[in-house]
N, C-alpha and C positions, 0 to 999 in steps of 0.2 A: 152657174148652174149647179153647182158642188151644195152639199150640204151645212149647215154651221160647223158640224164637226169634222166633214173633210177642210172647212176653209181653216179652222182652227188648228189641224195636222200641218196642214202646208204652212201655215203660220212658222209654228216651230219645226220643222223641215228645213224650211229657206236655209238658214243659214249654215246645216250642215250638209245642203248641194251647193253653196259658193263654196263651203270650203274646197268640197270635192273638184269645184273647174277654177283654184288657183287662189281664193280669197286667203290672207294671211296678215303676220302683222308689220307684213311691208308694203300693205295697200288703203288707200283712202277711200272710204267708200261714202257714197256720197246721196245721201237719202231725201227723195221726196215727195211731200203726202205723208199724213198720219200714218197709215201703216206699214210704208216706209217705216218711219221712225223705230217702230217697234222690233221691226227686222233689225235693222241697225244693231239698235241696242242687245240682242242676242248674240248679233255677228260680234261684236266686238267683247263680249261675255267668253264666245266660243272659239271663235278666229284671232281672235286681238289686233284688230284691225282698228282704223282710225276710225270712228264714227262722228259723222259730218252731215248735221242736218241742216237743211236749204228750206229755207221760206222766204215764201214771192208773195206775200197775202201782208195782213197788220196783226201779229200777235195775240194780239189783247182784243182788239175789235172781231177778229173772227169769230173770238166765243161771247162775244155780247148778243151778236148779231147772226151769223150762220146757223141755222134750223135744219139742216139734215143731220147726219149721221156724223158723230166723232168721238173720240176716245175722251174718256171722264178729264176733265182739265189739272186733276191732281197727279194723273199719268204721264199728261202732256208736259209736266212743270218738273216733273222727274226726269223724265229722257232731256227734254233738252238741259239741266243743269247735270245732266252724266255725260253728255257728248263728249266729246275733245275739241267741236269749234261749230258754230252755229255762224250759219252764212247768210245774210239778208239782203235783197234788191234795194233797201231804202235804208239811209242814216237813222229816220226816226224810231223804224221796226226794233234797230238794231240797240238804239238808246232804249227804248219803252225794256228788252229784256234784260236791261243790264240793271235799270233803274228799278223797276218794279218786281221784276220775278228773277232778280240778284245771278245774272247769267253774265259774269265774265270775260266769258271768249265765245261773246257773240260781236260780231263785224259785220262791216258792209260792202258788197263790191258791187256798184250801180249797174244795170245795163248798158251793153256798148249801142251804139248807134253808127250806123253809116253816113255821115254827114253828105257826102257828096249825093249819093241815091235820093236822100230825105229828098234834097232843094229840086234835084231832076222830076222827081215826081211830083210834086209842089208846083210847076208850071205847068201842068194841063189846065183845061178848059173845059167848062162847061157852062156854056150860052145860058140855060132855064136857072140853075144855079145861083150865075153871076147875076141875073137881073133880079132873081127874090130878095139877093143881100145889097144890092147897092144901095137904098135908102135907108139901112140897117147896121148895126153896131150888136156885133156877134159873141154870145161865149160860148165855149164848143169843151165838151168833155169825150171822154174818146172811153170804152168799156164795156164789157158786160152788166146786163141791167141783172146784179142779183145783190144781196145784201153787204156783202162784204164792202162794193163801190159806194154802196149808200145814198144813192143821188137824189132821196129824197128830199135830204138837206138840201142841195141844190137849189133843186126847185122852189122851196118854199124862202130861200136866199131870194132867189131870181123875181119871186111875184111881188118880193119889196122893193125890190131894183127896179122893176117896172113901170109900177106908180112913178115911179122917182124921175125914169129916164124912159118914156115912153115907146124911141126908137130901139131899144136891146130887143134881141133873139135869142134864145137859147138854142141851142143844137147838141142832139145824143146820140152817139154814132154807138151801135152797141145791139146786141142780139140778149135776152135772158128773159127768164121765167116772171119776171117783175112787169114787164111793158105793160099790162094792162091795169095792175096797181099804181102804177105811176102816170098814165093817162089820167085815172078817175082823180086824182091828188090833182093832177092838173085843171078836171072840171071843178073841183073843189074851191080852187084857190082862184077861179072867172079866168081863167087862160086857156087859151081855142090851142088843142097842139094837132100837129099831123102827123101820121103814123106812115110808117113804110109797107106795113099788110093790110092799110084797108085801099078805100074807092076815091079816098080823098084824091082831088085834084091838089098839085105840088104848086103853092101859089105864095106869093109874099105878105099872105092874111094871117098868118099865122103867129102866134108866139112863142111854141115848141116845138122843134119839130128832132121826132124820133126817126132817125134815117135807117136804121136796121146794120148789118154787117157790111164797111165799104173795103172791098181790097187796095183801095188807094188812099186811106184817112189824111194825108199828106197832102194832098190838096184840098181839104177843106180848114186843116190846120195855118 
């Protein structure tokens, strides 16, 4: 609710109230999200602190493909080659910034996983479920439907596959602003999909089918 120029104050503010509650240059700070980054980068101007930017996304693809709001990409290619370590969820993230946009001391340290939890949850049941897939040969993508995921590819993967192998299924477990783009892709390409917000009955007719946000993905994996 703040104005451009209140947001713009509190921009360069930030990092002289961390200093104020303890930020120094015997702390890591650990930034994430573009405007993040940009604090960061002050704080370590102003505090001399470690700055340590984290991206969970694809580098390079987010600014192919992401259409809302983000910082000019000449900005973004600066901060991250001034950081002191750039931390990424995936090996490839972490090669594309070393290969392409010459970042160094960019690494990766994968997501941990509960193995035990995973397989526990992985044994429920569901009766309507298990009868839609049992004459069915499944690929399941687990996400948010917005650009970054890109599952359009997918799909248009999947309706080659189809011809090919007539029993496959796709399945997209995932909530975002795209479902309905990605529906029409699918009347495009002659594939019937079933959505989680409409009136569709859940039946084994289908060739996509979008399930919406499941708190257990784990069983359908």
């Amino acid at each position: 609710k703040n104005s451009i120029f209140r947001k713009i104050f509190l921009l360069f503010y930030a990092p002289f109230y961390l200093r104020k509650i303890g930020l120094d240059k015997h702390t890591n700070l650990f930034c994430f999200l573009q405007l993040s980054y940009i604090i960061g980068f002050f704080c370590k101007i102003v505090c001399k602190c470690q700055f340590i930017i984290c991206i969970r996304t694809s580098p390079i693809g987010f600014y192919k493909q992401y259409k809302g709001l983000k910082i000019p990409y000449f900005i973004y290619s600066y901060l991250l080659k001034h950081s002191n370590k750039v931390i990424c969820n995936s090996a490839t993230s972490a090669l594309q910034l070393i290969e392409i946009l010459k970042v160094p001391q960019a690494i990766s340290i994968p997501n941990g996983y509960d193995v035990s939890k995973i397989q526990t949850l992985s044994q429920t049941k569901d009766p309507i479920w298990e009868k839609i897939i049992e004459n069915k040969d499944v690929l399941i993508t687990v996400g948010r439907l917005v650009h970054d995921k890109a599952q359009w590819h997918l799909i248009r993967v999947f309706a080659q596959l189809k011809s090919q192998y007539p029993s496959l299924a796709l399945v997209l477990l995932g909530e975002g602003p795209l479902l309905e783009d990605l529906i029409e892709l699918c009347k495009l390409l002659n594939l019937k999909s079933y959505s989680y917000h409409s009136n569709q009955e859940l039946n084994d007719q289908y060739d996509v089918y979008f399930l919406g946000f499941q708190k257990n993905p784990n069983y359908y994996v």
